[in-house]
Structure formats: C-alpha cells, structure tokens
GUGURO-888287 format. One record per residue: x, y, z of N, C-alpha, C, CB in turn. Coordinates in steps of 0.2 Angstrom, whole numbers, plus 5000, padded with zeros to 4 digits. Each point is the difference from the previous one (the first is absolute). Glycine has a CB too. Layout:
# residues N
XYZXYZXYZXYZ;...
# end
This chain:
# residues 561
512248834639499650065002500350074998499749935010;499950114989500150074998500450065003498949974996;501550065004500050055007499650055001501049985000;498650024996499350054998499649965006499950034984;500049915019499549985004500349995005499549954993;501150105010500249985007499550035004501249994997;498350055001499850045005499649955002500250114998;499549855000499749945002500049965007500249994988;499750035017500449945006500049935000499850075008;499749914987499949935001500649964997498750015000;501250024992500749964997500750045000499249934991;500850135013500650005004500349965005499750094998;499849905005500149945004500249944999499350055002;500349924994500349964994500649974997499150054999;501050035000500749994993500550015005499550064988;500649975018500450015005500249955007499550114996;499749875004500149915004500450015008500149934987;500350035017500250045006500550044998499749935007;500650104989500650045000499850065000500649934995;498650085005499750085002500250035006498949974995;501350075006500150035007499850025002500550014999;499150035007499550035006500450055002499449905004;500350134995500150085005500350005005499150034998;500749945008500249985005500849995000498949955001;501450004995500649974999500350054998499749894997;499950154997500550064996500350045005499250014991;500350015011500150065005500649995006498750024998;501149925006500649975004500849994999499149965003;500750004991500950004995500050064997500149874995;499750185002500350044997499850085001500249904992;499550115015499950055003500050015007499549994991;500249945013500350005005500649985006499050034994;501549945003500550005000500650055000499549924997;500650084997500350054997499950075002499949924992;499450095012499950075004500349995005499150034997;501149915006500349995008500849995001498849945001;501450054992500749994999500250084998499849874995;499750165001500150085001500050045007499449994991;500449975011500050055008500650005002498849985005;501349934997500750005002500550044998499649925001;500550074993500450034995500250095007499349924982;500050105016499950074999500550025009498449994989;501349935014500350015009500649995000499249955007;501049994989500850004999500550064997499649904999;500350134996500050064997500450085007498749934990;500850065013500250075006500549985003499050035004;501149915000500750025001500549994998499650005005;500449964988500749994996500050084995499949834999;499650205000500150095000500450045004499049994997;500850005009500450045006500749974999499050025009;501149904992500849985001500350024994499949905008;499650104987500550034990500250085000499049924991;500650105013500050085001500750015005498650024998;501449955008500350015006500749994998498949975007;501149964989500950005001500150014991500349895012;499350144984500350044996500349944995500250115008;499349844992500249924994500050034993499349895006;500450164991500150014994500650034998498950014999;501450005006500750044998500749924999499450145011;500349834991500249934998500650004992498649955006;501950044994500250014992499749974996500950025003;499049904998499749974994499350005000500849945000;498650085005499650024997500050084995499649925009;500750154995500150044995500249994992500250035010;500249934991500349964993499449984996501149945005;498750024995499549954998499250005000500949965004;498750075003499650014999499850084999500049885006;500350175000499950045001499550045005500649974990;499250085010499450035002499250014996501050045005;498849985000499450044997499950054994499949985009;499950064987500250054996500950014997498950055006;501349894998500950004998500049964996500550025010;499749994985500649934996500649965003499950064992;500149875008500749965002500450034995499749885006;501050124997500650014995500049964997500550045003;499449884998500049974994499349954997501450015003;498150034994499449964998500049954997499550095001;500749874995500149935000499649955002501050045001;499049975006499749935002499350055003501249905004;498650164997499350025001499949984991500050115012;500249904982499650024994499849894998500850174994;499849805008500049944999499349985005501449994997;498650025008499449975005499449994997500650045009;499450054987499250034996500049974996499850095002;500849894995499650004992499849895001501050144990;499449845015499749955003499249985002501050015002;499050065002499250005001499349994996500750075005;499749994989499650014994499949924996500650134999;500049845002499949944996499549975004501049994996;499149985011499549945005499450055001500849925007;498850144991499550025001499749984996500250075006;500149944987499449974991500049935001500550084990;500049875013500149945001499449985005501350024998;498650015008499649985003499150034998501149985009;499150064988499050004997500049974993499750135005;500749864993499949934994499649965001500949984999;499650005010499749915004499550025002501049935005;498850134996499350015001499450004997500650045006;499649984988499549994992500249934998500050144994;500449825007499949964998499749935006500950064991;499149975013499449955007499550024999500649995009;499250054990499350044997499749944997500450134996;499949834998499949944996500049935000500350084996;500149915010500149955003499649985006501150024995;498850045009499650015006500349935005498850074992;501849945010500549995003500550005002499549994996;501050015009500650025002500749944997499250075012;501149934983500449954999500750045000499049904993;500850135010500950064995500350045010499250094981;500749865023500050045007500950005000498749955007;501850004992500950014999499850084997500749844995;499150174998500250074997499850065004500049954989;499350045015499850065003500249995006499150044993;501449915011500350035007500650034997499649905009;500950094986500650014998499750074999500649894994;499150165002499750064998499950025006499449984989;500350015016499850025008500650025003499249915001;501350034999500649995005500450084997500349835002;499650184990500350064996499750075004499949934988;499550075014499650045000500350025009499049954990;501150015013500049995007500850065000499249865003;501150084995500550054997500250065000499949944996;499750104998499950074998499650055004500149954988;499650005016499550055005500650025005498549935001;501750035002500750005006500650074996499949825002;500250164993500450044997499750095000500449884994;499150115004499650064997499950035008499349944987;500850045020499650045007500950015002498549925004;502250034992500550035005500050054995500649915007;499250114987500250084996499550045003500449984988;499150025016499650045004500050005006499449994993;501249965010500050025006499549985005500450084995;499449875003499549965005499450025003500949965004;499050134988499350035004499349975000500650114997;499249875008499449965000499350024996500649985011;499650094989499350044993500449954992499850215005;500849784996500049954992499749974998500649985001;499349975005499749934997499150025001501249905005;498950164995498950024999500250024993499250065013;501249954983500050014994499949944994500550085006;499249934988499649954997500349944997499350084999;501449954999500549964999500049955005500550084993;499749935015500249965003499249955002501350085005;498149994997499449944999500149964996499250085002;500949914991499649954996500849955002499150094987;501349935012500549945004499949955004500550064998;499149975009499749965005499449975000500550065005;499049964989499349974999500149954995499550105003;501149894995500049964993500549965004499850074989;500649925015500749965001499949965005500750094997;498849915009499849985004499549965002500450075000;499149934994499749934998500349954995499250075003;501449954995500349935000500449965002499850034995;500450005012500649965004499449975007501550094996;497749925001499649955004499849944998499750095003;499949884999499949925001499649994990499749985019;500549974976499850014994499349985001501050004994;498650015001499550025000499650014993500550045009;499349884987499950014996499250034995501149935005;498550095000499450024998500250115002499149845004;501550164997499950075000500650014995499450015013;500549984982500450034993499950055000500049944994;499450095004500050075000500450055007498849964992;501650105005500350035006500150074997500649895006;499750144998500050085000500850014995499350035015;501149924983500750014996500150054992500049865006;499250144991500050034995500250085003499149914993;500850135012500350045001500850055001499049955001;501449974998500550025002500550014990499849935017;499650114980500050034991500350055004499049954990;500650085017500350075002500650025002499050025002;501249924998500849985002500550004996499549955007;500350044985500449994996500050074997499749864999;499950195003499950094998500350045004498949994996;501049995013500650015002500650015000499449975002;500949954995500749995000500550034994499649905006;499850124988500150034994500350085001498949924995;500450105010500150085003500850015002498750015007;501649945000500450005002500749984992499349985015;500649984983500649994992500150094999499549874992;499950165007500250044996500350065004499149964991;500850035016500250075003500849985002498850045006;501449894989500749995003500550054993499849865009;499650144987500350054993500549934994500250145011;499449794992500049964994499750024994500049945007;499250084994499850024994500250064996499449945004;501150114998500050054997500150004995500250045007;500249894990500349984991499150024997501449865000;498150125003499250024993499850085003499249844999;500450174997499650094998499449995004500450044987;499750035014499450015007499349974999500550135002;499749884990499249994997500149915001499750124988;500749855009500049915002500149995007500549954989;499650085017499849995005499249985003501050054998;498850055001499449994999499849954999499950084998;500049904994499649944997500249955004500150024989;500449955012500249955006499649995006501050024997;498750035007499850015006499450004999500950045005;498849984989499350004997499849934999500150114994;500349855003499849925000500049965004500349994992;500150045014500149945007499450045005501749974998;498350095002499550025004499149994997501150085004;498949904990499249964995500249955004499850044986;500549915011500149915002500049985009501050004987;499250085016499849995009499450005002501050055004;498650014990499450005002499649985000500350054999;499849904992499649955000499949945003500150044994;500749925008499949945005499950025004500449944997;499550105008499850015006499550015001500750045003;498649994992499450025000499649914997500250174999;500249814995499849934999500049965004500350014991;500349995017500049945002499549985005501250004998;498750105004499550015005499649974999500150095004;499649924990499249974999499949954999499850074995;500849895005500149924995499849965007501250024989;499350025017500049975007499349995002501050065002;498650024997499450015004499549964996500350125005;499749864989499749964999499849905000500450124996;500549895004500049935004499749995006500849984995;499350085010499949975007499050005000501550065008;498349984986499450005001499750055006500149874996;499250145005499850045004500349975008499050034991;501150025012499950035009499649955003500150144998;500249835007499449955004499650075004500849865004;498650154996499550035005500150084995500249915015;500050094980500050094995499749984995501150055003;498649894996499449984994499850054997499649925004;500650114988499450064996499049995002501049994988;498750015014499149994998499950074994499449975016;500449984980499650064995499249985000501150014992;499050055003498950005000500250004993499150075010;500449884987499849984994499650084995499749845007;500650204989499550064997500349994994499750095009;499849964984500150004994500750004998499150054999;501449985005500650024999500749955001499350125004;500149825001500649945000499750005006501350004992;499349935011500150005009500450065002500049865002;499850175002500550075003499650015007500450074989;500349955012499950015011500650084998500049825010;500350194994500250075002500649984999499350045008;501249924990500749985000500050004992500249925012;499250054985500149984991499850084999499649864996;499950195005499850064997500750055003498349974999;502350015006500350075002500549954994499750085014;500449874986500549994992499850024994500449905004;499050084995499650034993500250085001498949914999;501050125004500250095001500650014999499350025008;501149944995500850034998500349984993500249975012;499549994986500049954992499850064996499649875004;499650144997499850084997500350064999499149965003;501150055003500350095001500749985000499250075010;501249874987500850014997499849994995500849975007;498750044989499949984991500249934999500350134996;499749815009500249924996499549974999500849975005;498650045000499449954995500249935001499850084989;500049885014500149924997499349984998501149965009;498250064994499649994995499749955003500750034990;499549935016499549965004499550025003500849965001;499250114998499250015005499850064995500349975016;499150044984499650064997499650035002500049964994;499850085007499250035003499650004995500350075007;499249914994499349994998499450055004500549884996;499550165006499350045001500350074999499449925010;500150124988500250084997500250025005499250044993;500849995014500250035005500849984999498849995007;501449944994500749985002500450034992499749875009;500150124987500550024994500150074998499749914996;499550135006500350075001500450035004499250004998;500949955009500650025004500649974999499350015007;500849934990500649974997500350044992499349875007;500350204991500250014996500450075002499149934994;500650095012500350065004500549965006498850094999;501249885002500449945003500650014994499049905007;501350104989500549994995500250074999499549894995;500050165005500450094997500349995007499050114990;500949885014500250035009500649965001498750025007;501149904990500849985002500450034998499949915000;500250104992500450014993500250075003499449924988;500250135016500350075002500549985006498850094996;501049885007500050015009500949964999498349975008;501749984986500549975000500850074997499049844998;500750154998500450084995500250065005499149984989;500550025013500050075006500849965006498150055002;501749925000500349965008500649994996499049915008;501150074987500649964996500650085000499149894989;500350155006500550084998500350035007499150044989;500249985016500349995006500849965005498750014997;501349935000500349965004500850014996498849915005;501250114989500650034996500350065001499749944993;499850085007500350115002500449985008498650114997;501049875006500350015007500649925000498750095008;501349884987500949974997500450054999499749894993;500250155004500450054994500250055006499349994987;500350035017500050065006500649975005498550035000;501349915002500749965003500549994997499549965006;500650024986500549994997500450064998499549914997;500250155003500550065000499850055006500249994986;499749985022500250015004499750095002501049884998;498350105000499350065002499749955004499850084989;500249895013499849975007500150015007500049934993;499550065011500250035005500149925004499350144999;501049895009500249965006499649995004500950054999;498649905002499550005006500149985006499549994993;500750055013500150005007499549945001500450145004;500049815000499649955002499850035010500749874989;498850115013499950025006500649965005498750024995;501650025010500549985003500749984998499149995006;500950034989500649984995500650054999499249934994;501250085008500550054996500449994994500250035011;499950024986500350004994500450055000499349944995;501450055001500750044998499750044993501149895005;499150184995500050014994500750034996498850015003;501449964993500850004998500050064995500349865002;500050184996499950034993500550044997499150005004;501150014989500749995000500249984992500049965014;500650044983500049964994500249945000500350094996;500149915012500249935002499549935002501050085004;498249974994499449965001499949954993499450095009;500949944986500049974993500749954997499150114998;501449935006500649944998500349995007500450054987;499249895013500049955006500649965001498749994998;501750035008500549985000500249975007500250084991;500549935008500549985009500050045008500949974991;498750105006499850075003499450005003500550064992;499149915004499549995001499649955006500250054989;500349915010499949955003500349985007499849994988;500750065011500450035008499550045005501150024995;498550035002499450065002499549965001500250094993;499749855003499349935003500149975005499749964991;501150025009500349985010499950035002500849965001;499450115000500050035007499250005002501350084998;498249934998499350035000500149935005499250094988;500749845008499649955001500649955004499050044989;501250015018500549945003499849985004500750034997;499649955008499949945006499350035002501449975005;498850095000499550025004499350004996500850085008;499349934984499250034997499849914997500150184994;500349775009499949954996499249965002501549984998;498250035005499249965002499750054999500049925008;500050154988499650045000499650014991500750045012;498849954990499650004992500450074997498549955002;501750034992500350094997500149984990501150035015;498950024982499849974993500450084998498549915000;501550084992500550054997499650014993501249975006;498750104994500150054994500350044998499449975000;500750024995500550054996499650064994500949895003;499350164999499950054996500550034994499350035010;500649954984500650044995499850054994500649895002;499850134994499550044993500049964995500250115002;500149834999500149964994499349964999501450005001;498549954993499649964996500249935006500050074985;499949895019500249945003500249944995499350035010;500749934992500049934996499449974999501049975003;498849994992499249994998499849955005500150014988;499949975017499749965006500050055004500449884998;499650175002500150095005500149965008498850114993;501849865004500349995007500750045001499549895001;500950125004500950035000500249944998500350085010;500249924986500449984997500449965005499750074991;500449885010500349975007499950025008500849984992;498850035008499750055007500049925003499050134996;500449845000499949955007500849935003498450014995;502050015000500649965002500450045005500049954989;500050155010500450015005499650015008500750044989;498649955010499750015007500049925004499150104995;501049855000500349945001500750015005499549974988;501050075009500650015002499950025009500450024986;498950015015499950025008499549985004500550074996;499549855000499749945005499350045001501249945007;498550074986499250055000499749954994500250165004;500049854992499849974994499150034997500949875005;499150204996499450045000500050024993499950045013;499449944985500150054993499950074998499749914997;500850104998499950095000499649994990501650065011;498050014991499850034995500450074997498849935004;501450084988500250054999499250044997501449944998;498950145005499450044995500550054998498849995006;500950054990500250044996499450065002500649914991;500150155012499650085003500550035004498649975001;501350074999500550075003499650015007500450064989;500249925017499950015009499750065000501149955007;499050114987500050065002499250024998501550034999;498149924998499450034999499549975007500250014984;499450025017499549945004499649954998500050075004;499949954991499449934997500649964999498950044991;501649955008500549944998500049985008500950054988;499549975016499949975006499549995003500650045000;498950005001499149944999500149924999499450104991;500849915002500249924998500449955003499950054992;500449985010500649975005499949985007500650074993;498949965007499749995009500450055005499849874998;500250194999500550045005499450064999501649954998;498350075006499450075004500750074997499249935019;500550114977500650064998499750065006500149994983;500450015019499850045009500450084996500449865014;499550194993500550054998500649995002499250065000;501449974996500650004999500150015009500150044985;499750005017500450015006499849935007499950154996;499549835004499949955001500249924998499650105001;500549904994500449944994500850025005499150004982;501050055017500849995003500250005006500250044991;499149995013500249965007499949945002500050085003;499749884995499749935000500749964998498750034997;501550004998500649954996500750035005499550004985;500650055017500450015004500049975007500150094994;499149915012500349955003499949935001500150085004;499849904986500249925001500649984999499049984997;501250075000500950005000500249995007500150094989;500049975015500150005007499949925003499650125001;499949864998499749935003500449944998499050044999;501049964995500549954996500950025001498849964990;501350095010500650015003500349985007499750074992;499749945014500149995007499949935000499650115005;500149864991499949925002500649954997498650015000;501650024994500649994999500650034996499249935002;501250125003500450054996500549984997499850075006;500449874992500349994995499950014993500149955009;499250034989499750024994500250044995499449985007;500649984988500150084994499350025000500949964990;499350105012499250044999500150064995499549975013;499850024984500150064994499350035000501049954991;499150115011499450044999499850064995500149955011;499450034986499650064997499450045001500549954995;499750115005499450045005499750074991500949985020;498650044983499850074993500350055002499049984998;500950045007500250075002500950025001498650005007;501650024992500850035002500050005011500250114984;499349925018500050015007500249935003499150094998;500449885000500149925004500449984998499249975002;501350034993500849984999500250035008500350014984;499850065015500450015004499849995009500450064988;498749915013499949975005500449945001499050054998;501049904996500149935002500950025000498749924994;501650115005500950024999500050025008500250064985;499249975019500350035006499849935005499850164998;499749794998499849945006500549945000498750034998;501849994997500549964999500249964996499750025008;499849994985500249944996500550054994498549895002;501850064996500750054995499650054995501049895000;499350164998499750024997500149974991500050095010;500949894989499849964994499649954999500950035000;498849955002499649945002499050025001501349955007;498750134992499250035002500050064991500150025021;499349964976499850044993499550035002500349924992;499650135005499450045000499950004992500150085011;499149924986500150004993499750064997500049875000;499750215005500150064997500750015001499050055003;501549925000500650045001500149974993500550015014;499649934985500349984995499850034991500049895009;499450124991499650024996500250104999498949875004;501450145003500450074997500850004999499150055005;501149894996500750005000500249954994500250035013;499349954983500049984991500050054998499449904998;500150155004499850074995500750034998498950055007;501549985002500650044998500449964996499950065009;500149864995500949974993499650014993500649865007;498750144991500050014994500150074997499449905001;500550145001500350074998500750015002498950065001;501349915002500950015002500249974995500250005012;499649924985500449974996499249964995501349985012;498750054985499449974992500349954999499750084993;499649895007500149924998500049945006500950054990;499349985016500049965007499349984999500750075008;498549944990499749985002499949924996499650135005;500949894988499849934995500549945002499650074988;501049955017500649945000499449975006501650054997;498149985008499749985006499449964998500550105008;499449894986499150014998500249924996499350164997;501549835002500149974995500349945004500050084991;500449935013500049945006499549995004500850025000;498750005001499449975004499649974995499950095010;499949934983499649954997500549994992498650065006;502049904993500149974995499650004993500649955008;499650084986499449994994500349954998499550114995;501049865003500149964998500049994991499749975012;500550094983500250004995500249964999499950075000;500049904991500549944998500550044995499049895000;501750085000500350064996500050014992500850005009;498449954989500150024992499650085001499849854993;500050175012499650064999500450065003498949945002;501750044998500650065006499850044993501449935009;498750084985500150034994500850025001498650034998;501750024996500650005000500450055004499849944990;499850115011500550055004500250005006499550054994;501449965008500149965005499850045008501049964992;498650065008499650045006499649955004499950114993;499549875001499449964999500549945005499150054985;501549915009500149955006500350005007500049964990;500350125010500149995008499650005004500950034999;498650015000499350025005499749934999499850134998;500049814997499749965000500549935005499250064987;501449965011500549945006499950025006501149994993;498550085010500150015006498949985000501650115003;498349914995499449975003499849964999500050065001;500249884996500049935000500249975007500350014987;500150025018500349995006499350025003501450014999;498649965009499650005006500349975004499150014997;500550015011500449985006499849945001500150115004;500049844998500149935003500250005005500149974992;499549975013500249995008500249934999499250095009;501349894997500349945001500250025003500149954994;500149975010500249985006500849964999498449995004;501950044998500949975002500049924997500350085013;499849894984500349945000500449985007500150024987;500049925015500249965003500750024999499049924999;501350054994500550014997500550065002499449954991;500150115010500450065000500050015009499750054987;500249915017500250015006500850025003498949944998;501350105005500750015002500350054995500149885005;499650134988500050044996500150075006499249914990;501150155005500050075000499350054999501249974996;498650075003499750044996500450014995499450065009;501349964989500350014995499949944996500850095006;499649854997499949964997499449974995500750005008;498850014997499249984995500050054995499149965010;501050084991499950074997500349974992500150105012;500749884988500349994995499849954996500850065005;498849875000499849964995499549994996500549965005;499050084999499450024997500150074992499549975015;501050074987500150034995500249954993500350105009;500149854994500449974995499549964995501149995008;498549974996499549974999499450004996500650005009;499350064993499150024996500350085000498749905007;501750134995500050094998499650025005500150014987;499749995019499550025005500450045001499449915003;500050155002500250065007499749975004500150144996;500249895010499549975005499950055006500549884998;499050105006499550045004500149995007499149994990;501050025016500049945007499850075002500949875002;498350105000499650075007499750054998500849995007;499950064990499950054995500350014996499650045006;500349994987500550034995500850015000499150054999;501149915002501050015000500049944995500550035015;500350014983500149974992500549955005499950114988;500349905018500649955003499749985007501250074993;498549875008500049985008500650005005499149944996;501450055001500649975002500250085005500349884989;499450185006500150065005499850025008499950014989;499649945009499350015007500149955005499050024993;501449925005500049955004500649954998498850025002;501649955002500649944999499849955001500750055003;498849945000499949945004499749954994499850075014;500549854986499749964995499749994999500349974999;499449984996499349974998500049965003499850014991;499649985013499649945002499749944996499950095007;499749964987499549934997499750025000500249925003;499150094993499350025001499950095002499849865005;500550184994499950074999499750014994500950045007;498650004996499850024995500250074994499349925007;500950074987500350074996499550004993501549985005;498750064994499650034992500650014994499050095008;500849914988500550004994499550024994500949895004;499550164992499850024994500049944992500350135008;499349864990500149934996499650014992500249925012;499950054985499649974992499349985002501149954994;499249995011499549954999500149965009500149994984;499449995018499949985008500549925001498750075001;501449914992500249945002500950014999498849924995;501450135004500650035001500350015007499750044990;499749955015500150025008500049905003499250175000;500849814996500049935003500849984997498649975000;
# end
C-alpha cells in the first residue's frame, strides 16, 4: 500500500488492522491523564514552595554548588552541563524510537523508553529544586512536554496505541542546547556558526513537530460525531473547513492545487482574494518587526495593567545590572509587599540588550522572592512623553514633590530603620523634608543639583567631563588613545565608572581602612560609602558586617567581584 492512499479509511484500516488506535484511547492515555498528574503536580508544588522558601533550602551548600539558582549559576556547572547535554542525547534518542514505530506500528522498545523517562523524571526534579519549587515552572513547556510525554509510559502497555505525543520532546533537545550555550561552552565557535546552529535545530523542531502532528491526526482519523458533510459542486466536494483551508493555501501564496474554482464570480474573487492576502500579509509582517525594533532599542512603552502597580527604577545602574540593584529590588519587594502584584521598569539613555529586557533584572527581582519581569526603555524622567511610556502621569513639580515627600514620611514611619533616599525638584522641599526629619545627606533636589554642577564647573573646568565620564564610561580601546600623553591620561580616566557592590562575606570583621587597602591593591579602586569621602574609616570605626553596600570606581564591573 501507498502512503498516498492513507486517506483512504478502508485500507487504512486494513493496513493498520487492530493496532489502529481510537480517539477515545488517545485522549485518555495521552491527554487525559497526564492532565491529572498535572494538576497534582501543580497541588503538590504550593506547599513544598512555601517550605523551599521558608527555611531557605537553596542556600543549601551542595545545591549552591551544583545546581544553583534561578538566573544564578552553580559554582560548579559540571553536573548542571553534564545532565543537558544528557538530555540532548535521550531527546534525539527518543524521537528516533518514535519515527521508527511510525514503521513498525508497534511498541517493542518499552526497557529504552522507561530508562529515557526515569532520565527525564530526573531532570524535571532537578530543574524545580533550581527554581525553587515555583509552581508557575512546571506550566512551562519544557516541564509540560515532560509530563505529557513521561506519563504515558509508566501506564499499563498498550499495544494498539503506538502512536503518542513523544515526537515533541525535539523541543527538548533545543532547550537543552539553549541552556549548553548559556553555560558559555559554546563560546570556542562564531556568532555567525552559532546562529547557523540554532537555525538547523530550530528547522528540524519545526519540522518534526508539525510532521508528527499531522502523521498523528491522520492516523487517528476523523473525530467521532465532528464528521466533514460536503456538497458535491464544479469545484470538488467542499463544505466550510476545505474552502477556509483552500483560502489560507491561496492568501500565503502555496497552492496545493486540490481544489479550483470553476464559475466566473468565484475566480474573480479568488483573484482579489490573492492581491488582499499578499498586501494584508506584507503590511501585518512589516508591522509586527517595527514594533520588534521599537522594543529592541527600548522606544516602547510600559502598559499599566488594571490594578497592578509597578516600580519605576531609573538610573545608569538600570543598564549595569548589579549587587545594588538588586539590594533596591529587596527592599521594594520584601516581606510586607510579598502577596502583592508589583512589576518593574526601568528607564535609561542607553540602547538595552536585544531581547529589551534588564540585563539580569529578572534574577535580581528573584533575589526578593517576586521573580516579576522588568522591561528596559530608553528616555529621559525629565521629558513627559518619556514618562507617558513609563506609566507615570508628569504632574506639576510642586505637586510631584509633595506626593513623594509624604510617601517618604510613610515609609519612614512604618519602618525607620530604612535606608531612605529621597529625590525631590524644587530646593524648597529639600529643605521641607530636612525639617520633617529625614537627613539631609540622604534628601537631593535636582534644580539644586543642576546649579551646583554650573558653579563647580566655572570654579573648576572640566568638572562637568570627569562627572559625565563616570556616570557613562565610553570605553575607548587604546589602539585609538593616539600618541600624545594628555589623550592617554584623559582616556585612562574615562575608561573608569562607578560600580555598586555589595561586601563579600570574606570581608566581614574587616576595617573600612582595611577594605579600603585591598581593594586598592586589588583592582586600583576609590571608594564611595553614602556620600563622596575618599576615606570611610573617617566617618565610621565600626566593622564590616557583610552585605553593605559600596561603590567603587573601576575599568570594568567584573573587577567589583
């Protein structure tokens, strides 16, 4: 028999005999099960979240080690890159046995796909303690296709139900690839043989997954009680299911050529039927790239979801995402705000990263048990259309700063321990919020500031370029210092920027003087604590604790680690 004649039911029938499968059966073994095992999963999940969260299991050494966190790396990836590239193996392995039961129309290979399974079972387990037991995980597709595929084979066997949902777990084997390369395995090949790489494994997912569908829905045959009725006309048998495929076939330019029209009316419309697709598709497409490009360099805007709050962060330290930043996401997103919907964006003047997300954002909102995603944009707080974008109302100044002053008060009175830092427009309300009590080194006005750049810069020329050059690094390479020794000291200094971090562990019990001297020794750093002093040890005696946060002037951000 032909495979050209499967559409045939009779000698499908036939050539398939009892090892045809039914709907019925399909559905139960590999749909509805597997939905019920989901659920569970999904009940079990809540409270081994709360007890993962509550006593603080990731902090575990040998999972730190080993597995790690969320957006975190283990220190030692080994056994995460070992597990993947394991993965990678038993997912090609198991859509093989699945193209090759296709031919047998049979189950004789059940030893290999429980062994592949028990693998699988495995890596899911693994893959929820680096997430933390969050139960939104396992609605993710990776862990779906794990549970839809893994779960009908540790049921009762079943030899008329060969056919199964396994050829999808090709998206598992693109997966595990993604994660190789974010361990920076692949960095030894070029951006361009990556690409290429990810270009053949993302074709070969697309294809077995759209081939198997069909291969499936073909075997099980038509829907008990969803029978097509056609009506017999010039143009073939057609009912309303074959002429809206005929249309989609026409208006993507494929043509397969099975159906024609035959009366003047239908071809004159089937001829305007084709300019309308061929625009309507062209238009939607060009459409659907601008506004990629609009979020890839972060001219997009922020859309206030109804009853939702959202942070807006803004800053340079919105683009070099660090240990700072991610202290400022705790405090926002701590205990008391932890059941409250709350989301983050960030405003900067720079270009973002080409997925126009922060650049570890969602690992450090991670860090304050939110795990909310943030979008970067690109615009200035100080115009209004930019804040528009942002979801922030540009109020008047005098206004905007009494609002901000008694939310200051508020969050001061509920908890004065707080590092609180406030910024207000006007110089007045500084010295409102200085008489209500909050320190004044600790309160900015940004007219005050904006006239007290003016004078350091006519008192002292050039103040405005050291200050312009530590907030945005250019990052010259020194084949372009050229040779006059001026050019390289001004390019050695603006090569430097400020960097935040947080105390090492290590330097607890530590001095200020002390840190001070190994950090100098170390990487050549100044350092910063609160406000501008070249020496903390002036200001304060008292030791390190651990986890303070300081600023240092540096090359490069991985110098502060």
């Amino acid at each position: 028999m032909s495979p050209w004649d499967w559409n045939d039911e009779e000698r499908l029938e036939s050539a398939l005999g009892a090892n045809r499968p039914s709907w019925g059966s399909f559905v139960e073994r590999y749909l509805f099960w597997p939905t019920v095992a989901q659920v569970a999963i999904l009940i079990v999940l809540v409270p081994m979240w709360w007890a993962w969260d509550h006593w603080h299991c990731s902090d575990i050494r040998l999972l730190r080690m080993h597995v790690g966190k969320k957006h975190r790396k283990p220190a030692n990836p080994n056994f995460l890159a070992a597990l993947l590239v394991v993965q990678l193996v038993c997912s090609m392995v198991s859509v093989s046995l699945w193209v090759r039961r296709t031919y047998v129309q049979k189950c004789d290979d059940l030893l290999v796909e429980l062994s592949i399974s028990i693998f699988f079972v495995m890596g899911y387990i693994v893959r929820m303690v680096k997430n933390e037991f969050m139960p939104r995980e396992a609605l993710t597709l990776a862990c779906l296709i794990d549970v839809y595929t893994t779960v009908p084979i540790f049921m009762e066997r079943d030899e008329s139900l060969w056919p199964s949902l396994v050829f999808v777990r090709v998206f598992r084997a693109l997966d595990a690839m993604s994660q190789i390369e974010s361990t920076g395995v692949l960095d030894v090949l070029s951006d361009f043989r990556r690409a290429l790489l990810f270009l053949v494994l993302r074709t070969i997912c697309m294809v077995i997954v759209l081939s198997g569908t069909v291969f499936t829905l073909e075997i099980l045959g038509e829907i008990p009680g969803f029978t097509d009725k056609s009506i017999e006309t010039g143009m073939g048998d057609i009912s309303f299911v074959s002429i809206m495929y005929f249309s989609i076939s026409t208006i993507s330019t494929v043509g397969y050529g099975d159906f024609t029209p035959t009366t003047i009316p239908s071809r004159v419309f089937i001829c305007l039927e084709i300019v309308v697709g061929v625009l309507f598709f062209s238009v939607e497409t060009t459409n659907i790239l601008e506004l990629k490009n609009l979020l890839n360099t972060g001219k997009g805007s922020y859309r206030v979801r109804h009853k939702t709050k959202h942070v807006l962060v803004i800053g340079g330290g919105v683009r070099n995402v660090g240990e700072v930043l991610g202290a400022l996401l705790k405090e926002i997103f701590g205990d008391y705000q932890k059941k409250r919907a709350s989301r983050v964006a960030g405003c900067g003047d720079d270009v973002p990263r080409a997925d126009g997300q922060i650049a570890g954002g969602a690992a450090q909102i991670d860090v304050a048990r939110k795990a909310a995603p943030g979008l970067l944009l690109v615009g200035s707080p100080m115009l209004p259309q930019d804040l528009e974008r942002v979801g922030v109302s540009a109020k008047d100044k005098s206004q905007e700063d009494g609002f901000n002053l008694l939310r200051a008060l508020s969050v001061r009175k509920f908890n004065p321990e707080i590092r609180l830092r406030l910024m207000v427009l006007r110089p007045e309300f500084k010295e409102r919020a200085v008489n209500a009590g909050i320190d004044g080194e600790h309160c900015f006005s940004v007219d005050e500031m904006k006239a007290t750049f003016l004078a350091h810069c006519c008192r002292c020329p050039g103040f405005i370029t050291v200050i312009s050059n530590l907030t945005d690094s250019e990052g010259v390479p020194e084949s372009k210092w050229g040779n006059e020794q001026w050019m390289h000291e001004y390019f050695e200094g603006s090569n430097n920027a400020i960097y935040g971090m947080l105390v090492a562990d290590r330097f607890a019990g530590l001095s200020w003087s002390e840190l001070t001297l190994i950090l100098f020794q170390e990487v050549g750093a100044a350092q910063v604590h609160g406000r501008v002093v070249l020496n903390p040890a002036y200001v304060t005696k008292e030791p390190l604790n651990g986890g303070e946060v300081i600023f240092v002037v540096a090359h490069h951000p991985d110098q502060t680690k």
